[in-house]
N, C-alpha and C positions, 0 to 999 in steps of 0.2 A: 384371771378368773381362779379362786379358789378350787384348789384338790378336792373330788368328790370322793372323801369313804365310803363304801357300799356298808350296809346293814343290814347282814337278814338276818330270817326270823322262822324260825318252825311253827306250822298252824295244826293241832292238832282236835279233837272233840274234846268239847270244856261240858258237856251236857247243856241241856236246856239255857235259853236267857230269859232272864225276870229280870222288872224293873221298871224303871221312869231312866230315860235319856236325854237330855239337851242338848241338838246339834250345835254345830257354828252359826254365825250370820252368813245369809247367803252371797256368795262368793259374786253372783254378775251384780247384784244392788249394790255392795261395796264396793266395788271397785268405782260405777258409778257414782254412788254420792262422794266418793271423796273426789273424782274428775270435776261434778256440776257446784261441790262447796268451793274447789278452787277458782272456779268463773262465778262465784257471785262474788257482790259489794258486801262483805260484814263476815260477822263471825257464825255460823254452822256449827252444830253440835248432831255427832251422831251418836245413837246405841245402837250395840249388840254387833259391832263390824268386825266381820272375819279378820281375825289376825295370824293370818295363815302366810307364809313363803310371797304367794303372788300380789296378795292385796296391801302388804309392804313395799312389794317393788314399784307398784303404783302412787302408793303415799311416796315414796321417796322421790319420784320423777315428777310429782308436782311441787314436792318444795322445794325440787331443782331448780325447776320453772316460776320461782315467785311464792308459794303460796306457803304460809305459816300454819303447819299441822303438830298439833301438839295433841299426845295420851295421856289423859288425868288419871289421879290416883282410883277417882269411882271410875273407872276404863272408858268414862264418856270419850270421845274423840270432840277435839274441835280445831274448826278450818277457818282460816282468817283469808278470802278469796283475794284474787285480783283484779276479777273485772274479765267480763269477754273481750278478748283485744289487747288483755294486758299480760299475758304471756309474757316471761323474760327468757333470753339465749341460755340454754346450760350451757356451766362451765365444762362440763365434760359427760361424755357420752353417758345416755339414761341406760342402765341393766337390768333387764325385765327378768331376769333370773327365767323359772319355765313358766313364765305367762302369756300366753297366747295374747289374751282379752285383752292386757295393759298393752302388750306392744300394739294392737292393730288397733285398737279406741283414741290412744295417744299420739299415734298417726293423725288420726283424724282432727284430734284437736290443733296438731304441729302446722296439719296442710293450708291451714288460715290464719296464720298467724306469722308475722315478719321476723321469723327465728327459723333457723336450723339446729334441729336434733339427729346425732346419732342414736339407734337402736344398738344392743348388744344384749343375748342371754346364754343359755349355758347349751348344752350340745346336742337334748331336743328339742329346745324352741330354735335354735340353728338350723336344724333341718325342715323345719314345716315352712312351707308356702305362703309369701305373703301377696302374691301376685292377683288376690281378688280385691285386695284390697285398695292396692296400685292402683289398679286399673280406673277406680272411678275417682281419685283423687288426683291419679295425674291430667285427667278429664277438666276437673275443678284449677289447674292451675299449678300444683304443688309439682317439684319435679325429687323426683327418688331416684335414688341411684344405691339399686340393691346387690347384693353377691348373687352371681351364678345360679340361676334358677330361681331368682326372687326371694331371694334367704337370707337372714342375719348374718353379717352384721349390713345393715343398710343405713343411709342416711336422708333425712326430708327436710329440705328445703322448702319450708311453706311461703305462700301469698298473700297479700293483703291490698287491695279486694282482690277475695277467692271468686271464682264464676260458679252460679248457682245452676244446678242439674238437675233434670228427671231421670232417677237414675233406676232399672229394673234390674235387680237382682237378677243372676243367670242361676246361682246355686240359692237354696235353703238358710241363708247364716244372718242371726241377729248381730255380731259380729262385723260385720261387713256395714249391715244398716244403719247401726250404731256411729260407726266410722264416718258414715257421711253426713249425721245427721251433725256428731259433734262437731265434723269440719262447718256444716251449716250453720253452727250459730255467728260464726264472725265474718259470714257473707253477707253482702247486701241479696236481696232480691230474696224469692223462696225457693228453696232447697226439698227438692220432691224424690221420695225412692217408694218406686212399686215392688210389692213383694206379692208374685204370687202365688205361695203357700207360707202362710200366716208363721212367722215365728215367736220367741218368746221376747215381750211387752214393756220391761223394763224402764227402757231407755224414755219411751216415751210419758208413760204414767211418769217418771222423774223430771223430763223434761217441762213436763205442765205443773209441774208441784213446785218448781222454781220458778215458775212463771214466763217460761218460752211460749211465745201463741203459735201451737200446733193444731194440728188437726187430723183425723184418720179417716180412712172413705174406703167402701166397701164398693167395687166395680167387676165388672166381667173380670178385667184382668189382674184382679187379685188388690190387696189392703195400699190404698194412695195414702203415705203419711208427708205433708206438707207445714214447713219448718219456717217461720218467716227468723229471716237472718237478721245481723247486729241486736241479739238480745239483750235486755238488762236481767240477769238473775238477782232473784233474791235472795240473801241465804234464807236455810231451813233446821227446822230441829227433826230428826230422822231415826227413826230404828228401825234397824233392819233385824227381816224376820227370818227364821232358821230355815238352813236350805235346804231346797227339797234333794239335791242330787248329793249331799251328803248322807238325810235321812235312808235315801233307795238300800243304804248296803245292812240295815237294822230290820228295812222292811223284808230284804229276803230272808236274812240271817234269821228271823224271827217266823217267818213262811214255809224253812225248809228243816229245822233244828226241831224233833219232834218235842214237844211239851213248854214250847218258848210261851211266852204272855208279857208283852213289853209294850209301852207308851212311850212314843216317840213326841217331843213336847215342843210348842211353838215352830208347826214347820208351816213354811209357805205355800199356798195352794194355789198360785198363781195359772190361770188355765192353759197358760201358754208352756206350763211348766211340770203337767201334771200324767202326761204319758203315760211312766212306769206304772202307776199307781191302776189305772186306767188296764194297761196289760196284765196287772199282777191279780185282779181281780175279775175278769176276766177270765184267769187260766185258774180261779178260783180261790184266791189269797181272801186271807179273814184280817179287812181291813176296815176299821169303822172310825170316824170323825169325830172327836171330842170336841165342844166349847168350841164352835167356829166364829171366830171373829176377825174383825179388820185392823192391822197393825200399818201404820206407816201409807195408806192406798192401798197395801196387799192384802188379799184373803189369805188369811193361821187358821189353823187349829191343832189340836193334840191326835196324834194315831195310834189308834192301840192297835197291839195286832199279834194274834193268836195261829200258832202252827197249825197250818192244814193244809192237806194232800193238796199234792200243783198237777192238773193236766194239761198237755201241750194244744198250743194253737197255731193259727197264723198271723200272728203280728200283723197288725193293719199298718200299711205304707203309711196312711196319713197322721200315724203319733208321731212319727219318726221326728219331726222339729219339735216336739214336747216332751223327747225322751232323749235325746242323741246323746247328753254324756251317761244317760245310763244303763247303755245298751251294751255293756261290760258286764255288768251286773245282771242284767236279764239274762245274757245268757249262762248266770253261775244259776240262778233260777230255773231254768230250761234244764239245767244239767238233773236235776230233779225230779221234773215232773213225770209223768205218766203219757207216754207216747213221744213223737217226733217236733219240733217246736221247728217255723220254719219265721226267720226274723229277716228281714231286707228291705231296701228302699232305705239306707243309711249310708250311702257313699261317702257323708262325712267322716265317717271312723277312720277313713284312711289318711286321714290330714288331720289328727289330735295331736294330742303331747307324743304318742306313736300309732305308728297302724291298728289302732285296735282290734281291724276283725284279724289279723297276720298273728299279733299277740294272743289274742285268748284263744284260736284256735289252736296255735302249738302249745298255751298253758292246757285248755282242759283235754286234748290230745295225750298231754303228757302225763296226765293225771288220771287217765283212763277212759273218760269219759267220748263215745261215738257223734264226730260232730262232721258237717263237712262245711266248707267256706265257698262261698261267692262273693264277686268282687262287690256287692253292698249289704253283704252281710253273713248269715251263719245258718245251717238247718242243725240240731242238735236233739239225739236222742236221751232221752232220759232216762234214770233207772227205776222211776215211779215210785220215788220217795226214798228206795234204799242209798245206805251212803255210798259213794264213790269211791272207786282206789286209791286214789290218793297216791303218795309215795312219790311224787317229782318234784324237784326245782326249779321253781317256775322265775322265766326272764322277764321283770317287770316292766324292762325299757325305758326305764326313766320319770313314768308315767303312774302317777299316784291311782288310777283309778284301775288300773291293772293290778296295785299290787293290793288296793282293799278289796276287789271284786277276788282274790283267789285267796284271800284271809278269810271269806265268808263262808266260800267253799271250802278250807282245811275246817271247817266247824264242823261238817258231818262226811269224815275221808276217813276211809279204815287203816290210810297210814298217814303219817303227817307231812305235809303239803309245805315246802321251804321255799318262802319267796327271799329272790338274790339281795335285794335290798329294797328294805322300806324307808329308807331317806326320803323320797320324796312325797310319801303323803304329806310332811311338814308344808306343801305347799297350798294346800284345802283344808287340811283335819289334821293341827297339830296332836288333840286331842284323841285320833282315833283307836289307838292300842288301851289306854286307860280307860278310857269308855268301853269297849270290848270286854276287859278284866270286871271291871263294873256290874257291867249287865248278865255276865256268869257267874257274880259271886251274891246278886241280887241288888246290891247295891246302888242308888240314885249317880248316877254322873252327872 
């Protein structure tokens, strides 16, 4: 595994942001369409696909496994598939570099399929938990044999025929659902997973757009999604639409920076996926929807969005699966507003790319800001608009969305705000530092 150089970066106040901004494609459809173009018959053409760190190490681990992906000159992507079923053995172990999503999706796909794949990624996808995922896939047949605590590097030994499950989610993770849903396509029978509290929708709206016969059911005990197995896909032509947990860090930046006025352009407004948006308005953000239309299945539109005073709430438990990567960022929001902001029912934070609520507790801690932690989340008082002290070096852990969530925050710190390194937002937002310079100097990104 390559030496990692740390990079950091001083965050200081640039003044106000003005502008038009164009995020990435959003990071869980990507990785997606390139998994569901590799199991169709024909060639696939995608736009607007995150070409960020993790959504690479995806492309690279399916044309390990068979599938011809090629980046044209107009940045179209196209996928020449294999067929469900026609996975081939990697010649050597797939390296998710820090992708959560590819490593535990690619399980999924591995566990039905007459191939064994090694996982390997870098030292915080090593440490997070793969053990939910185990769980209903060694269920199905596939046998894993992970490191100590269910941790990278592991390897899956998949089956063919896989055995088809009803499986209930014990935690909140589309992630997990995903996982079984793509182990289900290359089983006979039908492949059932209850979830009950609704998470984000993806997999399925894609899975039907390539022509898997699914189905979704709404029951006492929470959304039945039922997968009939040996699919034929078809390929597709695909854009994907800008993500909304990359837009989150424009919309506080722009919430909390007084005299900001910025358009955030083609983001996805997918409901499973629109939490923050949800909280940030709410706690009183000046957030209005431009030209809403439908890209791809997903609901877009344009967000403009005008600084205005934040006061604190109580976070409703029930965003929490329509917000969880961006409850980083909420609380640099909180760190803002007007009273005490009490956020929890997130127990996910603690199994990201790192601890999230352990991390931004000792960043805004350290940066002044009065917060306190519980084990699903954060209560944080704000200064009621004033800027924060700023003045620490904040440990990003590895984790891209720590180190944008306290870039937002050095935008209104009365000292400047040094994160240890920002090497890995490369793996979401190669683009995010130029975009930033950008939207300070007025300028379109």
């Amino acid at each position: 595994m390559p030496h990692h150089t740390p990079r950091p970066l001083d965050l200081a106040p640039r003044g106000a942001l003005t502008g038009r901004v164009t995020v990435p494609g959003d990071k869980s459809i990507s990785h997606r369409a390139l998994m569901l173009s590799a199991l169709a018959v024909g060639e696939s053409r995608i736009e607007g696909l995150l070409e960020g760190e993790d959504v690479l190490a995806t492309a690279a681990a399916m044309r390990a496994m068979g599938a011809r992906i090629e980046r044209g000159g107009d940045a179209v992507w196209r996928v020449s598939g294999v067929g469900v079923g026609g996975l081939l053995q990697p010649a050597t172990a797939l390296e998710m570099g820090n992708s959560g999503t590819s490593t535990r999706l690619l399980m999924g796909l591995v566990a039905s399929h007459p191939i064994t794949a090694t996982f390997t990624g870098d030292a915080s996808l090593s440490g997070r938990p793969m053990g939910r995922v185990i769980e209903p896939l060694a269920l199905m047949g596939a046998d894993v044999s992970a490191s100590p605590g269910g941790r990278l590097p592991l390897m899956v030994r998949g089956i063919c025929p896989a055995v088809p499950i009803a499986y209930t989610l014990p935690v909140a993770s589309a992630q997990v659902k995903s996982a079984v849903l793509l182990a289900g396509l290359n089983t006979p029978g039908v492949t059932r997973v209850i979830e009950p509290i609704a998470t984000r929708d993806h997999s399925e709206r894609m899975l039907r757009g390539f022509g898997a016969t699914l189905t979704v059911e709404t029951a006492d005990r929470g959304r039945i999604i039922s997968l009939t197995g040996e699919a034929e896909l078809k390929p597709q032509s695909i854009t994907v639409p800008g993500d909304p947990s990359s837009a989150a860090f424009w919309l506080v930046a722009a919430s909390i920076v007084p005299g900001s006025d910025i358009v955030v352009a083609n983001v996805g407004l997918n409901p499973t996926r629109t939490g923050l948006i949800a909280a940030l308005r709410m706690m009183g953000a000046d957030i209005v929807e431009l030209d809403p239309r439908e890209v791809g299945g997903e609901p877009v539109a344009d967000l403009r969005v005008r600084y205005a005073p934040l006061t604190a709430i109580e976070v409703p438990h029930d965003l929490a699966p329509s917000m969880i990567d961006e409850y980083p960022v909420l609380f640099v929001a909180a760190a803002f507003a007007n009273g005490r902001t009490l956020a929890r029912g997130a127990h996910e934070l603690r199994v990201k790319e790192s601890d999230r609520i352990a991390a931004m507790h000792a960043a805004l801690t350290a940066c002044g800001v009065a917060c306190e932690e519980y084990e699903d989340g954060m209560a944080i008082t704000g200064t009621g608009g004033d800027a924060i002290p700023g003045g620490a070096r904040i440990a990003s852990k590895l984790d891209h969305r720590i180190a944008m969530s306290l870039s937002v925050a050095g935008l209104h710190a009365r000292a400047p705000v040094t994160i240890d390194d920002i090497g890995p937002v490369a793996t979401s937002y190669p683009a995010f530092y130029r975009s930033l310079d950008a939207l300070t100097t007025g300028v379109e990104a």
